[in-house]
Backbone bond lengths (Angstrom), bond angles and torsions (degrees), N, CA, C in turn:
res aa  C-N    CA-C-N  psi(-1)  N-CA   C-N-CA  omega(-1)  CA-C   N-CA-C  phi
1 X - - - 1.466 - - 1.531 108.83 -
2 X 1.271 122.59 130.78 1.350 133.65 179.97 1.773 118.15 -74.22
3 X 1.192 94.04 169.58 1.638 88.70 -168.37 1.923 108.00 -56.12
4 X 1.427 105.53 -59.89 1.737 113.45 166.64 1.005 132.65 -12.35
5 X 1.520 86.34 -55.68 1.917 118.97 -163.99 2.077 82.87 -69.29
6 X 1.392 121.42 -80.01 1.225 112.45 -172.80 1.274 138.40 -39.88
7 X 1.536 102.19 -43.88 1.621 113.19 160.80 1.370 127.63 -62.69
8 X 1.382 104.63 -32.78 1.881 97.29 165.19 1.532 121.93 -86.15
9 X 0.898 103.52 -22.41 1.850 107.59 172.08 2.041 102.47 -86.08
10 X 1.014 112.40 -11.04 1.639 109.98 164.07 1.332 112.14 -84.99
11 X 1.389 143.67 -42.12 1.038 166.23 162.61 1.757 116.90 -30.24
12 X 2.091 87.61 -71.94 1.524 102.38 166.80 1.866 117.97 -43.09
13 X 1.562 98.31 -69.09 1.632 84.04 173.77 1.579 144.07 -74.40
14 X 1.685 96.09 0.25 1.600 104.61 146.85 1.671 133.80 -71.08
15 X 1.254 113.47 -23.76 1.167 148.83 160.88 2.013 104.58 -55.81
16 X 0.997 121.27 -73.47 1.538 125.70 164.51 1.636 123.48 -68.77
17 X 1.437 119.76 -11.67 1.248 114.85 154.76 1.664 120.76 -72.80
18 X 1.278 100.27 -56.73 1.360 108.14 -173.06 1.768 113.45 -71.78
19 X 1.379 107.88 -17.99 1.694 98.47 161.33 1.556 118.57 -61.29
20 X 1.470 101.33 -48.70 1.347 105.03 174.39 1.979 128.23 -47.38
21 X 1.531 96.34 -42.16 1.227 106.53 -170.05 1.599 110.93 -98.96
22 X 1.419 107.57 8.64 1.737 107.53 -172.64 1.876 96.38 -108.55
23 X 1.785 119.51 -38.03 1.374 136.45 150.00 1.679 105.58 -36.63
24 X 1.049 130.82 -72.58 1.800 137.49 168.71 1.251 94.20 -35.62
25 X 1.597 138.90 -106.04 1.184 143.55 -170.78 1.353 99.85 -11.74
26 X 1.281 125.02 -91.40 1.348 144.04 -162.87 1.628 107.87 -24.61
27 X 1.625 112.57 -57.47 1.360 123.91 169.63 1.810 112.60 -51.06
28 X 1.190 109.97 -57.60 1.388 110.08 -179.81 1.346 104.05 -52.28
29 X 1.334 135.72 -38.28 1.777 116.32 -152.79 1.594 100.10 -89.08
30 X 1.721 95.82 -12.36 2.110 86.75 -170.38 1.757 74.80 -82.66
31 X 1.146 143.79 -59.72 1.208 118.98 -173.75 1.302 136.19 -32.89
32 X 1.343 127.06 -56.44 1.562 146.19 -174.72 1.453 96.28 -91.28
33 X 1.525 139.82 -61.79 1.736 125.88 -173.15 1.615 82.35 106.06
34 X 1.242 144.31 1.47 1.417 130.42 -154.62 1.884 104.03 -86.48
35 X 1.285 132.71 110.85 0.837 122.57 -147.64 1.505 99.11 -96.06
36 X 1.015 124.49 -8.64 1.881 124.16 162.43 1.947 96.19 -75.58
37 X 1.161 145.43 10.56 0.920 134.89 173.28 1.713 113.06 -101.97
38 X 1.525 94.53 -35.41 1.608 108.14 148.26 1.066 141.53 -41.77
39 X 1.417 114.35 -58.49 2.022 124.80 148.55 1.266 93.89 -16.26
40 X 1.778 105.14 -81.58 1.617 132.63 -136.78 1.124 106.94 -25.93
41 X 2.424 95.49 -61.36 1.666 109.20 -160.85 1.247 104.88 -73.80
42 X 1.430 117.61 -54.24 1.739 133.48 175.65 1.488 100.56 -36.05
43 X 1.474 131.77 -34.79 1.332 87.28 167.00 1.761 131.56 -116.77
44 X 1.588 83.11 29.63 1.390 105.68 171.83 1.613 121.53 -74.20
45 X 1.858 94.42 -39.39 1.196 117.24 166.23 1.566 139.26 -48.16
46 X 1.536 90.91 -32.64 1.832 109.81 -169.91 1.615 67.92 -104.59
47 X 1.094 171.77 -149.82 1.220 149.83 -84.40 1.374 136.22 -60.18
48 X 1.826 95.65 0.97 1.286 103.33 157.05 1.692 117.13 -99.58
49 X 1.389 93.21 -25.26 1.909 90.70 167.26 1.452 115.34 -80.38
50 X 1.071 123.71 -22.03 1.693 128.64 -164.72 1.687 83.93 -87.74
51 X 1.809 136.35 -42.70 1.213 107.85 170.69 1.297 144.66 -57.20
52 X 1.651 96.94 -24.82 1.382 113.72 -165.64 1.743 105.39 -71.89
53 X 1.476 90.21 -30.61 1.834 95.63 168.53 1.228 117.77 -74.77
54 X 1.019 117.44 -39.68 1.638 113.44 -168.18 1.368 101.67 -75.93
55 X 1.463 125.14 -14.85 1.578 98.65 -155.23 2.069 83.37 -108.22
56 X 1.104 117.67 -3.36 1.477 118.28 165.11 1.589 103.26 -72.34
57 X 1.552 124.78 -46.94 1.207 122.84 -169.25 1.485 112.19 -77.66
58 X 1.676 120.61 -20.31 1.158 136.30 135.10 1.520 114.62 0.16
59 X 1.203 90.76 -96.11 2.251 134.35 -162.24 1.894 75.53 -50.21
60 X 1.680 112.33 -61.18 1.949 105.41 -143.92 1.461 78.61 -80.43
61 X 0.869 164.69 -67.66 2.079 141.73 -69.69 1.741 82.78 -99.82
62 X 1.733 132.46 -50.77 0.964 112.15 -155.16 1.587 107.80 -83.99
63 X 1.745 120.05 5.13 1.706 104.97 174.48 1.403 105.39 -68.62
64 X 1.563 84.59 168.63 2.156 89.40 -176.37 1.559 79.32 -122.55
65 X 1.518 108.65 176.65 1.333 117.22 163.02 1.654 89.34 -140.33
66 X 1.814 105.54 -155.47 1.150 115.04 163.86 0.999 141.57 -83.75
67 X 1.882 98.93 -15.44 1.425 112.42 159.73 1.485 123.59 -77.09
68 X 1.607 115.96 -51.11 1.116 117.61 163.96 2.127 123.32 -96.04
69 X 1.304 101.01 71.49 1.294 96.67 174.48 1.732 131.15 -64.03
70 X 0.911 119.53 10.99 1.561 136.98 120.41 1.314 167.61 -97.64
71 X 1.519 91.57 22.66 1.563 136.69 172.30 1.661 92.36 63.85
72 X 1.259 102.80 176.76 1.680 134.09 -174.27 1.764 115.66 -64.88
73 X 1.121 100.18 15.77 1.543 99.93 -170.63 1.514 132.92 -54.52
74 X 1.568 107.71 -26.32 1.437 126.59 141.05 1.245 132.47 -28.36
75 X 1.554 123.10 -36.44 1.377 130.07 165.66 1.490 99.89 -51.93
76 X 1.187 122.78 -81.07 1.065 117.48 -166.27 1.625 137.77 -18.11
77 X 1.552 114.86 -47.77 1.294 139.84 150.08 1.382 88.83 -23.48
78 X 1.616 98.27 -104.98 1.254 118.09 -178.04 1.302 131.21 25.72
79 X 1.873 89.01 -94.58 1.214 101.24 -173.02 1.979 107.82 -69.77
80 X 0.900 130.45 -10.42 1.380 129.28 -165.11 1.640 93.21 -96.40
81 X 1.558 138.80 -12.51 1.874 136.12 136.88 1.343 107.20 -49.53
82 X 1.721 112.94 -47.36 1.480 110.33 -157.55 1.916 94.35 -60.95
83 X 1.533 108.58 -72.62 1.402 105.72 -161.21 1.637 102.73 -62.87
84 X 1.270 129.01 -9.61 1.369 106.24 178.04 1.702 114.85 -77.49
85 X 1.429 115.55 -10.54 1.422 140.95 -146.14 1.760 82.78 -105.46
86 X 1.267 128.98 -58.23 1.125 138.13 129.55 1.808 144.99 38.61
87 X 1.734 68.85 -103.45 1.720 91.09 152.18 1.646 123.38 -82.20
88 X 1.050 120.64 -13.88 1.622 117.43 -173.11 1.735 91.40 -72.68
89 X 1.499 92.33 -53.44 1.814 102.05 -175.84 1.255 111.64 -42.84
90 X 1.004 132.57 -38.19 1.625 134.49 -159.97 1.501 93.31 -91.37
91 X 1.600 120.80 -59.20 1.315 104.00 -167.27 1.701 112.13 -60.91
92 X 1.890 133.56 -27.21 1.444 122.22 153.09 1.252 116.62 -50.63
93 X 1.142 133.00 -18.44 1.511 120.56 -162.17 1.858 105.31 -102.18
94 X 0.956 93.65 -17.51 1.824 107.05 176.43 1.283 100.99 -87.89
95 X 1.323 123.50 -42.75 1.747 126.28 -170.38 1.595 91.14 -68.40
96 X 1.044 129.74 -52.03 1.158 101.76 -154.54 1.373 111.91 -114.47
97 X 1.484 114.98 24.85 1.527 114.85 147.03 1.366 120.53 -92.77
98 X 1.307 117.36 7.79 1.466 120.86 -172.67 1.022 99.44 -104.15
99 X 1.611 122.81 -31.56 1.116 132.19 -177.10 1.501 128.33 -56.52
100 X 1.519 82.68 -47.82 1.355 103.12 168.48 1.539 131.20 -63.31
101 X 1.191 112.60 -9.55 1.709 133.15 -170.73 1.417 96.42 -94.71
102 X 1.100 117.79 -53.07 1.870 133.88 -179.04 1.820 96.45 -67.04
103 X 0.928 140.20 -65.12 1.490 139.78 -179.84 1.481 85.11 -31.80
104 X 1.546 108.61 -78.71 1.323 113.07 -157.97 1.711 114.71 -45.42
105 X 1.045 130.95 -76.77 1.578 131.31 137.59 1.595 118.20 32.17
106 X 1.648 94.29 -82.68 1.787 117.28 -179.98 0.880 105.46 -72.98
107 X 1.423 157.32 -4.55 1.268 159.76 -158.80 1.564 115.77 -125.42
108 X 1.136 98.89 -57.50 1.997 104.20 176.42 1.850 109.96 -128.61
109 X 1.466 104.59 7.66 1.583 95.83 170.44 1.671 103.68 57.55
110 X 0.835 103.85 27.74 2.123 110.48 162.08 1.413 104.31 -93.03
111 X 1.067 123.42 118.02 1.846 130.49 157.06 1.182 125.99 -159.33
112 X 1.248 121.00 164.63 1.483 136.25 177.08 1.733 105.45 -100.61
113 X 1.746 119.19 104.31 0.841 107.19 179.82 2.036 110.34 -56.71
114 X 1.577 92.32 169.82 1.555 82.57 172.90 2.013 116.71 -117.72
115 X 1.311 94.59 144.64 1.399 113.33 -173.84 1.291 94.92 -85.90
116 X 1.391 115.75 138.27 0.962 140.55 -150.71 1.675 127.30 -151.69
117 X 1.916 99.03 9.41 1.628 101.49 -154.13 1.453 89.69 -93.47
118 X 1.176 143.56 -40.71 1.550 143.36 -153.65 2.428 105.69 -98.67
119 X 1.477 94.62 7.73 1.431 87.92 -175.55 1.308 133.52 -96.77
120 X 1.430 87.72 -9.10 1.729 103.48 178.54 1.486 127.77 -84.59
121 X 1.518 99.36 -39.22 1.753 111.40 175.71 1.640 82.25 -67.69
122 X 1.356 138.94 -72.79 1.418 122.99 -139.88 1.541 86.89 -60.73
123 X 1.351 138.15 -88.82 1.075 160.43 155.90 1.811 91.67 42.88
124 X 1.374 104.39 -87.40 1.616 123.17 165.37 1.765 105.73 -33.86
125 X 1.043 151.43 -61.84 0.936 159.67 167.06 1.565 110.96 -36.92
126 X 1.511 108.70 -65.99 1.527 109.21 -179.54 1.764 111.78 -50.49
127 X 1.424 110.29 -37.25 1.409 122.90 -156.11 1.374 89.41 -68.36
128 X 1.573 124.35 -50.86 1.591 128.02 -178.50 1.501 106.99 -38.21
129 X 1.580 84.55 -70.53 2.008 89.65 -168.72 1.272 114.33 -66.77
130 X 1.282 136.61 9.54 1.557 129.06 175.32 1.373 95.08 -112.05
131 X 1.547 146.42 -22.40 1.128 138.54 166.40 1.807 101.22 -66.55
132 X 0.973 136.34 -58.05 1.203 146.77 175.01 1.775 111.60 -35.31
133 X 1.523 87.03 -60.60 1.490 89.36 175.18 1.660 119.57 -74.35
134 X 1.009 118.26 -36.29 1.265 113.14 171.74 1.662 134.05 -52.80
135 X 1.755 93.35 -44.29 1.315 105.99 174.03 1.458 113.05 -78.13
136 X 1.245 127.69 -22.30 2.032 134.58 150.96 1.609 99.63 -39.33
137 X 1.598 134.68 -72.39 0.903 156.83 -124.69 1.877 86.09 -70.47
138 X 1.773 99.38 -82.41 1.250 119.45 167.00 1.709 120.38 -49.66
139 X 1.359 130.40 -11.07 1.720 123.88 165.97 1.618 92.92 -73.01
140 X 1.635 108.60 -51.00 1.941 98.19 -151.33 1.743 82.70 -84.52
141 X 1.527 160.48 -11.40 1.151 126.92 144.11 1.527 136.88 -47.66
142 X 1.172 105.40 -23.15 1.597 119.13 -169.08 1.663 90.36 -87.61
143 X 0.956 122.83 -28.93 1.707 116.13 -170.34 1.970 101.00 -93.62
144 X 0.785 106.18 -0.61 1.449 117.43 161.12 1.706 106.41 -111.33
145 X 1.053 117.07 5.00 1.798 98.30 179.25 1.262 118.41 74.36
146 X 1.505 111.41 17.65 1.292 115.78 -170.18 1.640 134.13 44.52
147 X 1.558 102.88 48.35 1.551 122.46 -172.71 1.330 111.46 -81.52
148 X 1.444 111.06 -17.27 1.256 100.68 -173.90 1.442 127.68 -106.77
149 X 0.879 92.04 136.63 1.853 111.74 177.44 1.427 122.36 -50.03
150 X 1.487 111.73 -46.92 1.457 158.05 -162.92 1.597 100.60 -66.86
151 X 1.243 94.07 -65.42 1.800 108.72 -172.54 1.391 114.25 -87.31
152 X 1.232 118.60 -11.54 1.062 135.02 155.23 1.546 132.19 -46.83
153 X 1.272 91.49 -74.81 1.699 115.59 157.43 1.808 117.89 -58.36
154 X 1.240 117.15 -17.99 1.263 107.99 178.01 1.449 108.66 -100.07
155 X 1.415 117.72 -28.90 1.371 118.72 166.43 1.661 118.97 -39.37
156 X 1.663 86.24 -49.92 1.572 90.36 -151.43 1.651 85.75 -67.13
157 X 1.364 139.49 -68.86 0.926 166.38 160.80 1.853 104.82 -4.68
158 X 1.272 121.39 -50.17 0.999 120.66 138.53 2.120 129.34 -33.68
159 X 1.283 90.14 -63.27 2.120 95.13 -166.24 1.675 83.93 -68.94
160 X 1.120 106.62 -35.77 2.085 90.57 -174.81 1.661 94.23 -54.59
161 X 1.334 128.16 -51.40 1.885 128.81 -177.86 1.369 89.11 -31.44
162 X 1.542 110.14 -85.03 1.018 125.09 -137.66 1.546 109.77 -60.41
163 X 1.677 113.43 -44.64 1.409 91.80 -178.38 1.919 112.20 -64.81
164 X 1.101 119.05 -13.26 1.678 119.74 -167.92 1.615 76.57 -59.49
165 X 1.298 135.12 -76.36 1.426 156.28 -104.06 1.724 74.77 -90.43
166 X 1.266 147.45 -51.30 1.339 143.31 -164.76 1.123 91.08 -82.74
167 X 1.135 146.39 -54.28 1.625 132.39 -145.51 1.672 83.66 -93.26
168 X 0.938 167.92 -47.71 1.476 159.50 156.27 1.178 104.52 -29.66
169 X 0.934 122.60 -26.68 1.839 109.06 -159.96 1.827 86.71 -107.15
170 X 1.381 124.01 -52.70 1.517 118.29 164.57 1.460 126.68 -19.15
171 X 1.674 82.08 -66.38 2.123 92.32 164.72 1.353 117.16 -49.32
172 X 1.177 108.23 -51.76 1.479 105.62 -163.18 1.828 106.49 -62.20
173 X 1.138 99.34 -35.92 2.030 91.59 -165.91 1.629 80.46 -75.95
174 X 1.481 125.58 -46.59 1.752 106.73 -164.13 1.634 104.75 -61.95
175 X 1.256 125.91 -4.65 2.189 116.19 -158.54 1.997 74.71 -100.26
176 X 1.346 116.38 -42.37 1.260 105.09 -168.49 1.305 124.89 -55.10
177 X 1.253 139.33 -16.39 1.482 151.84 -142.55 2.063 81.17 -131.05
178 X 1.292 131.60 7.15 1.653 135.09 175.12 1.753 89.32 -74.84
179 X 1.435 106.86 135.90 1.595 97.80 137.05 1.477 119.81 -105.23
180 X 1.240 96.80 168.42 2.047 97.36 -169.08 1.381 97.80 -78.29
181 X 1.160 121.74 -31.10 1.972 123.69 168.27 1.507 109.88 -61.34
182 X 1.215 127.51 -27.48 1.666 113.53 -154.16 1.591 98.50 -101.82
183 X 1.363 107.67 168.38 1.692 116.50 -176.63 1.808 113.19 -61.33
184 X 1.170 126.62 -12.83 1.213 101.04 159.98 1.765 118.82 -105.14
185 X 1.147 110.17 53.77 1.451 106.13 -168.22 1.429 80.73 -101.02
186 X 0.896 146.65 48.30 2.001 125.91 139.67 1.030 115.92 -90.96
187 X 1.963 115.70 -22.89 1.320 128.59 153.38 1.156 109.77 -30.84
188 X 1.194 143.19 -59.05 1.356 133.60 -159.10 2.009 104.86 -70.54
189 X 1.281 96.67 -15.37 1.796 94.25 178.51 1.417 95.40 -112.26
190 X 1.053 157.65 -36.85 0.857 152.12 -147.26 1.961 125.88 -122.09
191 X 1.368 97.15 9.36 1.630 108.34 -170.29 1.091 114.38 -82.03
192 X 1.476 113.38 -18.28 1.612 104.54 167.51 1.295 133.15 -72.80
193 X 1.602 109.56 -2.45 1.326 126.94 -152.36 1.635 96.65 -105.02
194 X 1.736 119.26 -32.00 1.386 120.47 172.33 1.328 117.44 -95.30
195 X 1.459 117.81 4.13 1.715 116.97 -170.46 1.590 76.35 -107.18
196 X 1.138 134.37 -43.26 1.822 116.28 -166.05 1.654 92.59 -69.91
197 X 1.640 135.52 -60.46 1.200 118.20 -164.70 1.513 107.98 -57.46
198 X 0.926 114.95 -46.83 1.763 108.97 -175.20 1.279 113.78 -47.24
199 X 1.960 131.07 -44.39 1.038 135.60 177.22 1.363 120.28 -78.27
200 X 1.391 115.25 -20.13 1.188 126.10 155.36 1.590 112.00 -44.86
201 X 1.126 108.49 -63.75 1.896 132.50 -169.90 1.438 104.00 -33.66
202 X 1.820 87.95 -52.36 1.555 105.73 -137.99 2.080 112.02 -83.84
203 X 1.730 90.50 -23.67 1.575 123.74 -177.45 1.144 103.50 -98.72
204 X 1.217 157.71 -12.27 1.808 147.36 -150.60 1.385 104.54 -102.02
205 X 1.634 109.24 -5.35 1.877 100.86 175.90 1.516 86.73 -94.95
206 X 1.192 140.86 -35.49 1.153 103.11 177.64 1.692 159.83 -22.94
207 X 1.632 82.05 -59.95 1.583 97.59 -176.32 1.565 97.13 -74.20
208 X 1.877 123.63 -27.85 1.406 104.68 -175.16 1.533 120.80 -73.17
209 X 1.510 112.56 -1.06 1.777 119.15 -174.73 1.586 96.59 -87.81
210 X 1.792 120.77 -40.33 1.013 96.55 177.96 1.768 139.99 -94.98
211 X 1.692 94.54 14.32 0.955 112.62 165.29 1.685 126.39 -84.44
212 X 1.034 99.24 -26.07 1.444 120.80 -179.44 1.537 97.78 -57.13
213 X 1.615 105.55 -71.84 1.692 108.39 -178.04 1.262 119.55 -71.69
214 X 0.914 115.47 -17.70 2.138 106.83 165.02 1.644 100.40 -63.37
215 X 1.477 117.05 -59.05 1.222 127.48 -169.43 1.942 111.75 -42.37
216 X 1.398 113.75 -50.78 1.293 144.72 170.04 1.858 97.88 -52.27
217 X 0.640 98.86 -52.38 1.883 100.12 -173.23 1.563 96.89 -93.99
218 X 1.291 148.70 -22.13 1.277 124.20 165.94 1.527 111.89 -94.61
219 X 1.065 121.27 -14.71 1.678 116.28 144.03 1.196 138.56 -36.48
220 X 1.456 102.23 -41.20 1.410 119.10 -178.31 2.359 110.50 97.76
221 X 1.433 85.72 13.07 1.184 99.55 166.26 1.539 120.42 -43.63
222 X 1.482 124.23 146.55 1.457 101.71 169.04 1.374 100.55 -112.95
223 X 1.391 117.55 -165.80 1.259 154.67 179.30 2.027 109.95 -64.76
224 X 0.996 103.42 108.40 1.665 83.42 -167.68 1.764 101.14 -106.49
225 X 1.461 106.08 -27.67 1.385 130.41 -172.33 1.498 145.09 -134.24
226 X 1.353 148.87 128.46 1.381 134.00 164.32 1.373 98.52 120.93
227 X 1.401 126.85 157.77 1.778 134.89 -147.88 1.654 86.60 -61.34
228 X 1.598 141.69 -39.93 1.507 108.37 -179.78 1.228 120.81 -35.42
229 X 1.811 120.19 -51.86 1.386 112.60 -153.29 1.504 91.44 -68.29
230 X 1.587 106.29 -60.30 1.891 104.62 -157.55 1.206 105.50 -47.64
231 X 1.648 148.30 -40.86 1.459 152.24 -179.61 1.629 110.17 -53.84
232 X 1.526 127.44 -31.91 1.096 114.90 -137.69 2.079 71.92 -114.17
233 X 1.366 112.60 -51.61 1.636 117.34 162.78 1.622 118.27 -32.10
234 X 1.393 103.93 -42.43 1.432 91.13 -174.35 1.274 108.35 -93.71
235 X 1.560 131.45 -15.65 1.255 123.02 -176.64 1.541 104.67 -83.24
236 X 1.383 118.91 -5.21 1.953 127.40 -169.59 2.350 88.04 -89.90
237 X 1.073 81.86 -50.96 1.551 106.91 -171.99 1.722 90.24 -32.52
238 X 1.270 120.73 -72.55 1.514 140.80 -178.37 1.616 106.52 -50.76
239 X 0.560 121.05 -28.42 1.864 134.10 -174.35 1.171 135.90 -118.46
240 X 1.394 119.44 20.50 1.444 124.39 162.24 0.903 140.26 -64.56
241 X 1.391 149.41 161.76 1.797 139.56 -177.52 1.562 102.54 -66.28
242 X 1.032 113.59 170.68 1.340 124.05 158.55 1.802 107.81 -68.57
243 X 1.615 87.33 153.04 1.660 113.05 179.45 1.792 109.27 45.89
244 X 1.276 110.47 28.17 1.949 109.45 -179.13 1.951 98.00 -117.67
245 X 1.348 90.20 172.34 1.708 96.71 172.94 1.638 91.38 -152.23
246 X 1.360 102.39 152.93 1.073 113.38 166.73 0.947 137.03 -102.67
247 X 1.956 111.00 131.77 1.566 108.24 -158.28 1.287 98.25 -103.73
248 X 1.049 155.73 -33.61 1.365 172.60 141.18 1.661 126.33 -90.69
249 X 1.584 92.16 159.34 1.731 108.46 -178.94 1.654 82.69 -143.24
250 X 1.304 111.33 150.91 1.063 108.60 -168.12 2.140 92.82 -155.20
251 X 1.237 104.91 78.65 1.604 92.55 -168.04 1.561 102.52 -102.38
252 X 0.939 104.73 154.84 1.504 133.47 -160.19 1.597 106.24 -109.11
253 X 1.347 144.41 115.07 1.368 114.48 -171.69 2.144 84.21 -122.24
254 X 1.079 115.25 157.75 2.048 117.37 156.32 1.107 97.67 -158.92
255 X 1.157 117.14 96.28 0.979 123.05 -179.42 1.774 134.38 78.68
256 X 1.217 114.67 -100.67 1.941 115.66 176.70 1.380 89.43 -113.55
257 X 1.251 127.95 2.03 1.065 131.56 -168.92 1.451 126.53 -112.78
258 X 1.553 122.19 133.89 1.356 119.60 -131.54 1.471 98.10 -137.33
259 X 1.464 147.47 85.70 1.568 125.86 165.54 1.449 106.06 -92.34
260 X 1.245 129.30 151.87 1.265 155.08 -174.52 1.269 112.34 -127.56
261 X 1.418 111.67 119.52 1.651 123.11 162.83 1.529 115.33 -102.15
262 X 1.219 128.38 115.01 1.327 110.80 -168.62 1.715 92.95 -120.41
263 X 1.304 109.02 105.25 1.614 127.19 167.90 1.283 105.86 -58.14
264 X 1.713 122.05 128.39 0.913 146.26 176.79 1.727 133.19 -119.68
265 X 1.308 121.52 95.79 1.358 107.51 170.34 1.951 107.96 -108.10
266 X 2.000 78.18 131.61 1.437 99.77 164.84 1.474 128.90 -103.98
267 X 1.674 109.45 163.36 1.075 104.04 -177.43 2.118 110.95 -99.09
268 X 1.359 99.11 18.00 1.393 112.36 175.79 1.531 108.92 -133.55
269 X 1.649 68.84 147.62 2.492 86.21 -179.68 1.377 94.38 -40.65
270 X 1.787 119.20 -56.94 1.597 92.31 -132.66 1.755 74.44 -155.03
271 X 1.732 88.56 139.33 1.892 103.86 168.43 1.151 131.16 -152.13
272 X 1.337 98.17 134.04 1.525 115.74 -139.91 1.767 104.17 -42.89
273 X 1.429 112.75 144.63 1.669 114.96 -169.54 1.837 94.93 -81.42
274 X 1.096 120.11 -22.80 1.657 126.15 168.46 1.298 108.21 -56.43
275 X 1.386 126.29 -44.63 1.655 119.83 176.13 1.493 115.56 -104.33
276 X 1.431 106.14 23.81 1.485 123.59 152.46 1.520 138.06 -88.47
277 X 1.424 93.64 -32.02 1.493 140.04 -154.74 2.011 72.84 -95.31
278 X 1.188 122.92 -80.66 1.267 134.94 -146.59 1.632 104.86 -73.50
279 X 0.971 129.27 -17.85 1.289 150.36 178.90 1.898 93.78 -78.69
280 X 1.298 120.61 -86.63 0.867 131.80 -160.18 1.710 111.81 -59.10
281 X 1.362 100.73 -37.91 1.767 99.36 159.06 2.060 114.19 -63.81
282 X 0.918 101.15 -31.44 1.829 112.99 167.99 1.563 89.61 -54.03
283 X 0.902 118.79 -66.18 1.715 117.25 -140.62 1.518 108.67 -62.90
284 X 2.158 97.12 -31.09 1.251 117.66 -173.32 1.511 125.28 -70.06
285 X 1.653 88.96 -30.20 1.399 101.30 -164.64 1.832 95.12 -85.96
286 X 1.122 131.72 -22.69 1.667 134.53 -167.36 1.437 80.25 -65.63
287 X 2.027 108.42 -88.05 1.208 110.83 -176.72 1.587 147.05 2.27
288 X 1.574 98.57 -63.42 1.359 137.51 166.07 1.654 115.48 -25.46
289 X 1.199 102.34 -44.46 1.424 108.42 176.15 1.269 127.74 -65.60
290 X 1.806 104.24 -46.08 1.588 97.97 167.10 1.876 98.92 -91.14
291 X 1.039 122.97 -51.36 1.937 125.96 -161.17 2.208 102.28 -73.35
292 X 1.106 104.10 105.29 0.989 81.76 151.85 1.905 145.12 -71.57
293 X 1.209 71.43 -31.44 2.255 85.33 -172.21 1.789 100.76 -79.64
294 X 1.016 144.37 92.67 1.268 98.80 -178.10 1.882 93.18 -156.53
295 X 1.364 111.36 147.54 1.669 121.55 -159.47 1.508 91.34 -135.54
296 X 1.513 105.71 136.77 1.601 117.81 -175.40 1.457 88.79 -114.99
297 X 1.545 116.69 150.31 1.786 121.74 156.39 1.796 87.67 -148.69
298 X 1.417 83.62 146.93 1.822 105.53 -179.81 1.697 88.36 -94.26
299 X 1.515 111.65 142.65 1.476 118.34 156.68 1.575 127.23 -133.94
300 X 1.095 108.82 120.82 1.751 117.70 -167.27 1.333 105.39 -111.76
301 X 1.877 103.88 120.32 1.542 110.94 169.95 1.701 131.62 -24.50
């Protein structure tokens, strides 16, 4: 099975987990009103729409046409700004409707205590299947070399679920053991308002790490670090022309998709483009085994 083939069939059954578990959420919060339970499913929800995209951009990104004779691989980036752009939005838009419930609260003592009886068994449950799924997500990346962008973003996107889904369910057994007489009973009106900022706190580097590296690869950023470069260095290392050294590697990653400049100084005028040509199909063909996408060019000062 090819790298594609794995990443879209990883995708698909992330796609049918998270319907299942974003449908659950959804039911629990009209039950309880708990508005960190809202996050939870809501962003269980966009990880079932953000799959349904990715695993379409999946299937197209590696066709080429004549316009794009290196297929669509740029999407990929892309869309992994869009949902990180996404999730930041949702986690402001939750902060500060909760916020707004707690103002109200501290201010005129108006609230809806919160129910709390059906959140813990699910709670425990969600935490399972997002550890499960996450660690699925991250096995079929690692068996690609971690090329993908795709699974990447759903991983992470995933452990942000999962920790909401634990630290919700934490709250909930600690608000239960509140009495409505004792000094922390505003907890009981007001706990949704410190379990979303805390998970807020604790989740918000997420989406900025994987924004960072989409951003880096639709730049045209390269590779500066981590077993790609040294793997792809030592297999260039083995395969050079005669009488050259290499002054540079210069890899390019967008996605599954890989160009390579490999800077060359020689100690001759001129070499032959036949043992350039043959070299660089060498380099292609090693590669090949782990990279599927991947384009070699020689460059001389």
């Amino acid at each position: 099975m090819n790298q594609k083939a794995i990443e879209h069939r990883a995708l698909l059954i992330g796609i049918a987990a998270n319907i299942l578990m974003g449908a659950a959420g959804l039911c629990v919060y009209f039950i309880t009103g708990i508005e960190a339970l809202f996050l939870d499913s809501v962003f269980t929800l966009i990880a079932v729409l953000s799959g349904i995209v990715a695993a379409v951009i999946s299937k197209r990104s590696s066709h080429t046409s004549e316009t794009f004779p290196h297929g669509l691989f740029v999407l990929e980036p892309i869309y992994v700004i869009f949902k990180s752009i996404l999730m930041l939005f949702l986690m402001a838009f939750t902060t500060i409707s909760v916020s707004q419930k707690a103002i109200l609260y501290f201010t005129t003592g108006i609230g809806d205590q919160m129910d709390i009886g059906p959140v813990v068994p699910y709670e425990i449950i969600m935490v399972i299947l997002c550890a499960a799924l996450f660690f699925f997500y991250r096995d079929q990346n690692k068996r690609i070399d971690n090329t993908s962008v795709l699974l990447g973003a759903e991983s992470k996107g995933t452990l942000v679920d999962g920790l909401m889904s634990g630290g919700i369910g934490a709250a909930a057994v600690a608000i239960s053991f509140i009495s409505e007489n004792g000094p922390l009973s505003f907890l009981l009106y007001t706990g949704d308002f410190f379990i979303t900022i805390i998970l807020v706190l604790f989740s918000i580097k997420e989406p900025f790490i994987i924004l960072k590296e989409a951003f880096i690869e639709l730049a045209n950023g390269v590779v500066t670090k981590g077993k790609i470069k040294l793997q792809i260095e030592e297999i260039i290392q083995k395969n050079l022309p005669k009488d050259t050294l290499l002054s540079k590697c210069l890899i390019h990653k967008i996605g599954m998709s890989f160009r390579i400049a490999i800077h060359l100084n020689s100690s001759k005028d001129i070499i032959s483009k036949e043992e350039l040509a043959e070299k660089a199909a060498a380099i292609e063909k090693e590669l090949a085994g782990t990279y599927d996408y991947i384009k070699i060019s020689f460059v001389f000062p």
